[in-house]
C-alpha positions in Angstrom: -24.6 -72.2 -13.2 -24.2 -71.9 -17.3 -20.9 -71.3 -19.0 -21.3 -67.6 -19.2 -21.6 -67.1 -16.1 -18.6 -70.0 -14.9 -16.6 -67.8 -17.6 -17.1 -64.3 -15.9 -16.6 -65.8 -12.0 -13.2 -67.3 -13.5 -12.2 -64.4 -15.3 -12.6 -61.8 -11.9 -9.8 -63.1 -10.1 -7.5 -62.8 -13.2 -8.5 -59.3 -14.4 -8.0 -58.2 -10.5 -4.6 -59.6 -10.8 -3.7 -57.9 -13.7 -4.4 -55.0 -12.7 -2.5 -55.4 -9.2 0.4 -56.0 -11.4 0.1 -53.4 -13.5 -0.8 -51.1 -10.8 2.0 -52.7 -8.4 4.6 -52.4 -11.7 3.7 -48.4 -12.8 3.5 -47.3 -8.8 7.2 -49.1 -8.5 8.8 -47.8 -12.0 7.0 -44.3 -11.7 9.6 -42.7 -9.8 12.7 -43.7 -6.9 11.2 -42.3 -3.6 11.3 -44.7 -0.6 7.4 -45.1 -0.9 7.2 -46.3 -3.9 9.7 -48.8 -3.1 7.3 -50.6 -0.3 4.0 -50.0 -2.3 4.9 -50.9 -5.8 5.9 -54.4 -4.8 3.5 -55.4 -2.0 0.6 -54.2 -4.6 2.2 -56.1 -7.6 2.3 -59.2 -5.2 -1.1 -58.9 -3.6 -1.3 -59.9 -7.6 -0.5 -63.7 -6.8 -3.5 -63.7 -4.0 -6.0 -62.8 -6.9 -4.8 -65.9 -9.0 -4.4 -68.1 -5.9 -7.8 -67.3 -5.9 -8.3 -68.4 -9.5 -7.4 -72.0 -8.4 -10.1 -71.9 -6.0 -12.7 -70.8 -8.4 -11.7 -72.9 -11.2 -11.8 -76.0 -9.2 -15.2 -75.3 -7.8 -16.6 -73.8 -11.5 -15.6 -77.1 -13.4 -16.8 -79.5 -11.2 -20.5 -77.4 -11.4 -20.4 -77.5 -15.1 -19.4 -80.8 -15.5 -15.8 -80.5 -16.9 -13.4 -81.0 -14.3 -10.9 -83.4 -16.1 -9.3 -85.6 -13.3 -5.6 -84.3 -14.1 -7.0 -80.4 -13.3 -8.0 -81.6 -9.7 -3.8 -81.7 -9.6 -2.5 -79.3 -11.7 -4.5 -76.4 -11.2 -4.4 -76.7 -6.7 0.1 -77.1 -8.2 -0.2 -74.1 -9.9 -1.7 -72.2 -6.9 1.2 -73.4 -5.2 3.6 -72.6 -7.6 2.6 -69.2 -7.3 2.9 -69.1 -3.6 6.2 -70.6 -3.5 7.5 -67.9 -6.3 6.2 -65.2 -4.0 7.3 -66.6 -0.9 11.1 -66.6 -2.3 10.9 -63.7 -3.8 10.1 -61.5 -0.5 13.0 -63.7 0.8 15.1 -62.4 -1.2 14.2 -58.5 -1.4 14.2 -58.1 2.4 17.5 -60.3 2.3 19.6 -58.5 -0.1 17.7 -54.7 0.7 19.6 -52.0 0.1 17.4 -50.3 2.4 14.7 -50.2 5.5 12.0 -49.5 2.8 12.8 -52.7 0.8 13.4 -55.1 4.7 9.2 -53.8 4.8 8.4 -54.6 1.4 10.2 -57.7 1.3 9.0 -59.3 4.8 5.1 -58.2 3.4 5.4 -60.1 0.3 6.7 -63.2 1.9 3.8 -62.8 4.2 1.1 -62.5 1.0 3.3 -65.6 -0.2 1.6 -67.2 3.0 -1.7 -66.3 2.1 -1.4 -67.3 -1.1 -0.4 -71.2 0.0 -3.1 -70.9 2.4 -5.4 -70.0 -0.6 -4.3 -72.8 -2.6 -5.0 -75.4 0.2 -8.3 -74.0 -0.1 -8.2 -75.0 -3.8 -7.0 -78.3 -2.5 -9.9 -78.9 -0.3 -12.2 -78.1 -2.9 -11.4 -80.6 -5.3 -14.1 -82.7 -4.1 -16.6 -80.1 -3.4 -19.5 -81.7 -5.6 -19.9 -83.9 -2.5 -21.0 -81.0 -0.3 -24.2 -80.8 -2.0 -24.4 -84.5 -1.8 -24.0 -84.7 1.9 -26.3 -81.4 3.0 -29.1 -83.4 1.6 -28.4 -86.6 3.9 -29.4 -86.7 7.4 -26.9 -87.4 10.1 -22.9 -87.4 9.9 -22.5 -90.9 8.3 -18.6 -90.2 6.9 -19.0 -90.4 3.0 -16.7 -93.0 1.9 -15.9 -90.8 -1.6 -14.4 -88.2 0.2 -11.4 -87.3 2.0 -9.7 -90.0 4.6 -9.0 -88.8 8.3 -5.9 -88.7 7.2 -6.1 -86.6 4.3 -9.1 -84.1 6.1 -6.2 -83.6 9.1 -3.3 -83.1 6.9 -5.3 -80.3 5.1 -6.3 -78.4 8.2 -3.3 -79.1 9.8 -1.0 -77.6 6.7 -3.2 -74.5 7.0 -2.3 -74.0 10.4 1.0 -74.6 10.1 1.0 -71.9 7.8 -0.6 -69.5 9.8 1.3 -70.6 12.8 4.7 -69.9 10.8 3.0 -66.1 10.1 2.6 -65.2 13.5 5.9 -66.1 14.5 7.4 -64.4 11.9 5.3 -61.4 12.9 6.2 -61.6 16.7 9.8 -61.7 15.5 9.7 -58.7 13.7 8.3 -56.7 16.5 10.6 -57.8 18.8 13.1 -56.0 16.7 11.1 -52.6 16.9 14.2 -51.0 18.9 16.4 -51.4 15.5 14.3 -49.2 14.0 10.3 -48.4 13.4 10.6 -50.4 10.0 10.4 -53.3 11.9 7.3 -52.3 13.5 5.5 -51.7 10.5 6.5 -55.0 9.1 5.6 -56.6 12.0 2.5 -55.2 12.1 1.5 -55.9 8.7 2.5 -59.3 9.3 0.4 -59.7 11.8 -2.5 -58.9 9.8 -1.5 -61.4 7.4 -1.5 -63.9 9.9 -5.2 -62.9 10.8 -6.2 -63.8 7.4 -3.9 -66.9 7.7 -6.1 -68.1 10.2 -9.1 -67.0 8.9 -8.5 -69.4 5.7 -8.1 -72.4 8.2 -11.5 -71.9 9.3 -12.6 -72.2 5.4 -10.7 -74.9 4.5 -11.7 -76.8 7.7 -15.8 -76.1 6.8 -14.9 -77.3 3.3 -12.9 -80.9 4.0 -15.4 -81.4 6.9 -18.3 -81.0 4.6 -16.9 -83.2 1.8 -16.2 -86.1 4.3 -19.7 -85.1 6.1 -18.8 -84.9 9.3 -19.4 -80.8 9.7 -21.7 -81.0 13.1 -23.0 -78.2 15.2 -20.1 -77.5 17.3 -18.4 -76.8 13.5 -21.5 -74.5 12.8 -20.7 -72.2 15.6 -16.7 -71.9 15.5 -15.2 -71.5 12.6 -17.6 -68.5 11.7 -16.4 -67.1 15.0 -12.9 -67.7 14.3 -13.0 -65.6 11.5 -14.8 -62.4 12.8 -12.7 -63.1 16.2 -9.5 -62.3 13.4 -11.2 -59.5 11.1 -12.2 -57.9 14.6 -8.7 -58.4 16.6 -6.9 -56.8 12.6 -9.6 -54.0 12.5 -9.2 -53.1 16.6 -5.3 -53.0 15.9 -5.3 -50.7 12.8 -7.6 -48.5 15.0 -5.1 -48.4 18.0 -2.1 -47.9 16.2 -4.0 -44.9 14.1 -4.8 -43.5 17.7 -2.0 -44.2 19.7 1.2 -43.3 17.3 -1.0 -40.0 16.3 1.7 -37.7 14.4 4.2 -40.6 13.9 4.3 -41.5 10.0 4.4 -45.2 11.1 0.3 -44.8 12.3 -0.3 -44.5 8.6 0.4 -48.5 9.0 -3.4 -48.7 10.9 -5.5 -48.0 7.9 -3.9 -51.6 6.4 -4.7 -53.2 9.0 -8.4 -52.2 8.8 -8.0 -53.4 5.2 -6.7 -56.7 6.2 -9.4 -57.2 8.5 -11.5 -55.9 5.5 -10.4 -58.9 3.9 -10.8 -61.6 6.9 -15.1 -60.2 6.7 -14.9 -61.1 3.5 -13.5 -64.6 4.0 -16.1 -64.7 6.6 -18.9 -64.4 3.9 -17.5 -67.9 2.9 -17.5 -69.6 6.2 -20.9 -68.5 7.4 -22.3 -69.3 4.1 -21.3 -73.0 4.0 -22.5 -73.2 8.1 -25.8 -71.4 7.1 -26.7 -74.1 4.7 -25.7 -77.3 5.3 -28.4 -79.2 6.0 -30.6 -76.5 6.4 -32.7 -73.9 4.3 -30.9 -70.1 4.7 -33.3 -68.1 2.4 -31.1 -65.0 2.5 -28.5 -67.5 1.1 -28.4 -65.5 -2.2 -27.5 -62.2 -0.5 -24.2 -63.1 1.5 -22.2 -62.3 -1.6 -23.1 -58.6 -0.2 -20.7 -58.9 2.1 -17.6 -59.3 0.1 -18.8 -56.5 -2.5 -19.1 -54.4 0.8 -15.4 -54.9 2.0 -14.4 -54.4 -1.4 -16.0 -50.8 -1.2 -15.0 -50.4 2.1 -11.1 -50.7 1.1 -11.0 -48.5 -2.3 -13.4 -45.7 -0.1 -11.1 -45.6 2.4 -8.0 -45.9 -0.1 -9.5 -43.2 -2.1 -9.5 -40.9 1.5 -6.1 -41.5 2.1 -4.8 -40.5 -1.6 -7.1 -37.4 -1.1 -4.7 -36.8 2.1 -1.4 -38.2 0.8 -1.4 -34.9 -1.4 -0.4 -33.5 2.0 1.3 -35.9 3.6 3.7 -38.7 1.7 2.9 -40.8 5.0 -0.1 -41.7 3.7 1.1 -42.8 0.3 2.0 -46.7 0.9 -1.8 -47.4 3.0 -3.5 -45.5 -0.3 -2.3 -47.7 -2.6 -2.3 -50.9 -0.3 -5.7 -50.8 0.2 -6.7 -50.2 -3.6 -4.5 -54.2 -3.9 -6.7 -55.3 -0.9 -10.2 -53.9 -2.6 -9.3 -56.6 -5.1 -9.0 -59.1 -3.3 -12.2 -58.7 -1.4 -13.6 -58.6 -4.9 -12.0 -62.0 -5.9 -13.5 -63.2 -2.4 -17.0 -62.4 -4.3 -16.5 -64.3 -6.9 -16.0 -67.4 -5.1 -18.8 -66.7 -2.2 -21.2 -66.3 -5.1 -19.6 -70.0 -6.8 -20.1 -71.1 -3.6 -23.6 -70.1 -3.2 -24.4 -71.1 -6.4 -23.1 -74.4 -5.8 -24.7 -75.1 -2.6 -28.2 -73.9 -3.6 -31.2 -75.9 -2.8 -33.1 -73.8 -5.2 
């Protein structure tokens, strides 16, 4: 990989958070009307996923070109975090001090993309020893390499990440058990839910990644955490599709097209986790063309988005899913740009 080409995967996850945030920000100001109220944040927020994602590109980028300074290897996994805390408080506070339903669903989404986001950055965490990945694939056996993480340090990783997805679902089962005090709690329930998937989707990369750094990724690795992923993609996309189906002429089915983007996303995290299995200690030559996958998703979502604001010019219901979906297109985008780092980076070309 040369600098030009470190600069432009770098700068993607940036310019894809700036524009969620100026999207997110002129959707929100642009006029009062309850819609606006759930889509403008969640987009704007959806924002902080993009430059969680930045961490993880950064940290992989500068250890490829050479110029990852021992101090970034702690300050830039912080600043992921950072953001993910700042997100997480700040749905805290909307759904806690809403002045209405539309603000209890915007508030309760962006806590859950706060979730994501801390998930991302343990991703970034992981990665701060990804040169050794290479390293390792070229060695037979699972000898554990003594430069990379301790048991201790490779179970507190994964286990963090599953804390955090474990802390998802709850919150999403607690928010449909409130569906009787009204069908705003469905909907944030729902979405919550497919936050979650993705929750769990990252444990299965950040597991791949601190397994492969301490080399002791074995078959039985190979096989699950790819499932894992598409198990989650598949279980989001089959809910979007039932609640589309079954609450037919209820506004609140409009809620099933984000979940098809959510599991939009968790394909595109699977790019990721079948790339690493694909190639360690092996030769994939259709390596270079799993990056596909993420640009595919990434179509998928602003297609589909671009359906629904097509039909929101009938029906508001469809406003919030239209613009959601543009915020998740992004993200599959960002997801891109670190599947092709990745690729480059474990290349045996």
């Amino acid at each position: 990989m040369n600098h030009g080409i470190s600069v432009l995967f770098r700068a993607i996850p940036v310019a894809m958070a700036f524009i969620c945030f100026f999207l997110g920000g002129f959707i929100y100001l642009y006029g009062d009307d309850g819609a606006r109220q759930v889509a403008g944040p969640v987009v704007f927020f959806l924002g902080a996923v993009c430059l969680a994602l930045y961490t993880t590109a950064a940290t992989i980028i500068r250890q490829l070109i050479h110029k990852f300074h021992p101090v970034l290897k702690y300050v830039i996994p912080v600043f992921g975090y950072l953001v993910a805390a700042i997100v997480l408080i700040m749905g805290i506070v909307v759904f806690d001090t809403a002045p209405n339903s539309n603000f209890i669903v915007s508030g309760h989404v962006v806590a859950g993309i706060g979730l994501i986001a801390a998930c991302v950055s343990t991703v970034a965490v992981s990665s701060v020893k990804f040169y050794l990945i290479p390293v390792n694939s070229g060695v037979s056996g699972n000898i554990v390499n003594e430069k990379g993480f301790s048991g201790a340090a490779q179970y507190i990783l994964i286990g963090l990440a599953v804390l955090i997805s474990f802390v998802a679902w709850v919150w999403a089962l607690v928010l449909l058990s409130k569906i009787d005090e009204g069908a705003y709690y469905f909907v944030a329930g729902t979405v919550m839910g497919g936050l979650a998937c993705i929750c769990t989707s990252l444990i299965a990369l950040v597991a791949s990644i601190v397994k492969q750094v301490r080399n002791t990724y074995t078959d039985r690795d190979r096989q699950m955490w790819p499932k894992l992923v598409l198990l989650m993609g598949t279980i989001a996309l089959v809910w979007g599709i039932v609640v589309i189906l079954s609450m037919a002429g209820d506004a609140a089915n409009t809620t099933g097209f984000i979940m098809i983007g959510l599991g939009l996303v968790c394909f595109s995290i699977s790019s990721k986790v079948i790339l690493l299995s694909k190639v360690w200690k092996q030769t994939f030559v259709l390596a270079n063309r799993i990056p596909m996958i993420p640009v595919i998703t990434a179509l998928l979502c602003l297609f589909l988005g671009v359906f629904l604001f097509e039909e929101g010019l009938y029906d508001n219901a469809f406003f919030v899913p239209a613009r959601v979906l543009a915020g998740l297109g992004a993200i599959c985008f960002c997801l891109f740009s670190i599947v092709s780092i990745l690729e480059s980076g474990t290349s045996k070309k």
